[in-house]
C-alpha positions, 0 to 999 in steps of 0.5 A: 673655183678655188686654186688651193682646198685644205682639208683638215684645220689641224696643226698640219693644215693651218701650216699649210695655210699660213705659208701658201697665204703669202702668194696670189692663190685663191685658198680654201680651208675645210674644217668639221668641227666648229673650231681650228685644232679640235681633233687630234691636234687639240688632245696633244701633249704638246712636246717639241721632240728633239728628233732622236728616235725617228728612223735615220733618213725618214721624212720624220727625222729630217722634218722633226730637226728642221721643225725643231730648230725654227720653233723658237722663232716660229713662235716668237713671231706668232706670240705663241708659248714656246719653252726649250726646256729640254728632255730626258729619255731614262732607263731602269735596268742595267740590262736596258742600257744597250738600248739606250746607247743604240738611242744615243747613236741613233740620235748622233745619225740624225745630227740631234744637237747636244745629246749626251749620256748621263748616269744616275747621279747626274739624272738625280741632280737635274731632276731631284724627283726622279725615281731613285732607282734610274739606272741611265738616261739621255739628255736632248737639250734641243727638246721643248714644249709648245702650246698647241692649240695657240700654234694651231690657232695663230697660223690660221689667224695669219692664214685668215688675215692674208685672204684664205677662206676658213669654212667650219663645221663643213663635213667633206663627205667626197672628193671626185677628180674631174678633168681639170679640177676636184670636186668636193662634196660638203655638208655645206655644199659642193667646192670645186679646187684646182689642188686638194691638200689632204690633212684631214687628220685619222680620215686622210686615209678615206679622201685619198682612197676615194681618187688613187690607186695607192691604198692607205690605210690609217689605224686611230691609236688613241693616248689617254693624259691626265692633267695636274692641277699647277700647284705640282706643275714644277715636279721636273723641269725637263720633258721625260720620257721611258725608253720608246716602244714599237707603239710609240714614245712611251708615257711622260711626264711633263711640265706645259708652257701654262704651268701644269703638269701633264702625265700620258699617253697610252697607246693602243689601237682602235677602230672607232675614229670618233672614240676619244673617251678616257676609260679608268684602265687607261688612266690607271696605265698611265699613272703606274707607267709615272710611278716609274719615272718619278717618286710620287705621282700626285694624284690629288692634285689632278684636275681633268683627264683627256684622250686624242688618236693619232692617226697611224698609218703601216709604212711608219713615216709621214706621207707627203706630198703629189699622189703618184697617180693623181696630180695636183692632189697632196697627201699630208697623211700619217701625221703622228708623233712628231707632226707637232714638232716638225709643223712648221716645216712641213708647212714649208715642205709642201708649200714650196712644192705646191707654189712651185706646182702652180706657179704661184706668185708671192703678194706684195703686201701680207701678214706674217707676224701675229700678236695673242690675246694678253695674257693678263694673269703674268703681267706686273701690277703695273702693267694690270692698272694700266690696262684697267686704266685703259679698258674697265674690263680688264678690272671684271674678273671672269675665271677666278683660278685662271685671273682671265678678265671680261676684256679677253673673252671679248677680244678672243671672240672678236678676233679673226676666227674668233671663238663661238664656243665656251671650248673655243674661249678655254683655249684662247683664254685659258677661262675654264682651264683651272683647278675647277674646270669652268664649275664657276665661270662656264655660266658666265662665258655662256651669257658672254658668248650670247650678248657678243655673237647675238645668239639665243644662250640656247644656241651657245654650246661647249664645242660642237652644235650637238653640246649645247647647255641649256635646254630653256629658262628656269621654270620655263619648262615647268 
């Protein structure tokens, strides 16, 4: 019997994880893929928004600004990418700028720090390549840019190392209240929990309709991105977006704390839940939407395209916390666009009233600071013969275009939750990441994968178990 289930290994529900493993509660976390952060959480454009466009009062703008203001430190104490690089939010015709100011004031409501109002010139002057034709813009200096996988991961590495059990590639199919107690039923068995926390993400809507009254309904709105090779990765400097619509904050065009650049999403509705294809009208929306904001769109230095749903639910704000008609079962529901950013508050949010719910204890002894896999391409000459000095691995490179060494695909799969995939690998690492996406290290990684975890290479897959890579030996088959 658990005290506290987690439902969902996202961003939201490695939060959760991470805050309520400092207290004595015996804690569950429930995951389907074969890895923390492989769903929505994973296909992210990686913003820290400033919180000028969530409604004044909503759980979104009071969460945004408080996740917002402890990124810097938040990530500093989990090693993980963090960059206050601020945003802009343009217009393009003078017909547009009422909007704009409405924006403004409604940014000064939700007491976002330093906005202010720029005119063409001075738009030109901090971003040289934007459209010439910007008729106005806002400056949110407040805005950032955050690796999300490695926020996601580091949690659940924290949430690990303080005793909370991670079960992946453990598919919930029903929860049932009994008197005292959930049941959850699980491709991997049957768990019993004390309190459920519902983060499972575009299927949060199925597990709270299979034990309340209180109906939701979440529409998968799916983004398409595409992804620059670094060599344009300083087009801008700031994150800069259009001026939002009804479907959410428009295409941007953005630098990422690796050095890329990064164009998307389009928004639209679908009803597939598991549809993360990119399709060509799609990525052609996205790369016209970017002609708008900068001069030339470089389309030959693209080196992959992604999608991702994010999961949309009518009432327009984040759902959290204790069901109206079920205790001790907490929603964190319609986690959209700005749940990155207002994460690590949410963490607090719900953690405090679940501890507070059960009376929970804090340990005497636990983790709260976390330490990545070294990044070995950033550091000095120095800093890279001592290394090798130290462990010859680090003198085998692995990932030509991303200078990834031996010592740190040995290292990501012996963590904590370490990687069991050539996927799980590429997002602690960044091996497979460059301009020839894993065409010349993935056979490398595979072999590596095999001899560390003991496994047949057959049984190596990209992600999950159903994308394996090799199907026998050469001419095994013949």
């Amino acid at each position: 019997m658990f005290d506290v289930l987690i439902i969902g290994g996202g961003v939201i529900g490695c939060s959760v994880a991470k805050y309520l493993s400092e207290y004595q509660l015996k804690i569950g976390l429930l995951e389907k893929a074969s890895d923390v952060c492989e769903l929505t959480s994973k296909a992210n454009s990686g913003i820290v928004h400033s919180g000028i466009d969530a409604h004044p009062g909503s759980l979104k703008a009071t969460l945004n600004l408080q996740g917002n203001q402890m990124m810097e430190s938040f990530c500093k104490e989990l090693d993980v990418p963090f960059i206050r690089n601020g945003s802009l939010i343009l217009c393009f015709e003078e017909s547009d700028y009422p909007d704009l100011l409405r924006l403004y004031d409604q940014g000064v409501k939700n007491e976002v720090p330093g906005i202010k109002i720029l005119n063409q010139e001075e738009l030109l002057q901090l971003e040289p390549n934007l459209n010439p034709h910007v008729y106005a813009g806002i400056l949110a200096p407040s805005g950032g840019i955050v690796d999300p996988f490695k926020l996601t991961l580091m949690q659940a590495e924290v949430a690990s190392t303080n005793g909370v059990s991670f079960f992946l590639q453990t598919t919930v199919f029903y929860i049932q209240k009994k008197q005292d107690y959930f049941q959850v039923e699980t491709s991997k068995g049957v768990f019993q929990a004390k309190l459920i926390v519902n983060a499972a993400g575009i299927y949060a809507d199925e597990f709270n309709n299979q034990v309340s009254n209180h109906i939701l309904k979440i529409i998968p709105r799916k983004g398409e991105y595409c992804l620059f090779d670094k060599q344009v990765g300083s087009l801008v400097k700031h994150t800069i977006f259009q001026l939002p619509t009804p479907l959410g904050k428009g295409v941007v065009v953005t630098p990422t704390t690796d050095g890329n650049l990064l164009l998307g999403p389009t928004a639209y509705d679908i009803l597939d839940k598991e549809d993360i294809s990119t399709t060509v009208e799609g990525l052609k929306f996205v790369v016209e939407k970017g002609k708008k904001t900068i001069k030339e769109v470089p389309m030959s230095f693209v080196i992959t395209a992604f999608a991702g749903l994010r999961a949309t639910e009518a009432n327009g704000d984040f759902i959290l916390g204790e069901s109206q008609d079920v205790p001790n079962f907490f929603n964190a529901a319609g986690m959209e666009s700005p749940g990155l950013s207002a994460a690590p508050a949410i963490g607090v949010y719900l953690g405090n009233q679940i501890t507070t719910k059960l009376r929970a204890k804090k340990k005497d002894h636990f983790v709260t600071r976390n330490k990545s896999v070294v990044d070995f391409d950033k550091l000095s000459l120095t800093e890279k013969a001592r290394y090798i000095e130290n462990d010859h691995d680090f003198g085998q490179i692995v990932c030509r275009c991303e200078l990834v060494t031996l010592a740190q695909i040995k290292e990501a799969i012996h963590r904590p939750l370490g990687a069991t995939t050539i996927d799980g690998i590429k997002r602690r690492t960044r091996a497979g990441s460059g301009r020839c996406q894993g065409g010349f290290c993935s056979p490398r990684i595979l072999d590596i994968l095999s001899k560390e975890l003991h496994k047949d290479p057959k049984e190596i897959a990209k992600s999950s178990e159903q994308s394996t890579y090799l199907v026998g030996l050469d001419k095994e088959l013949l």
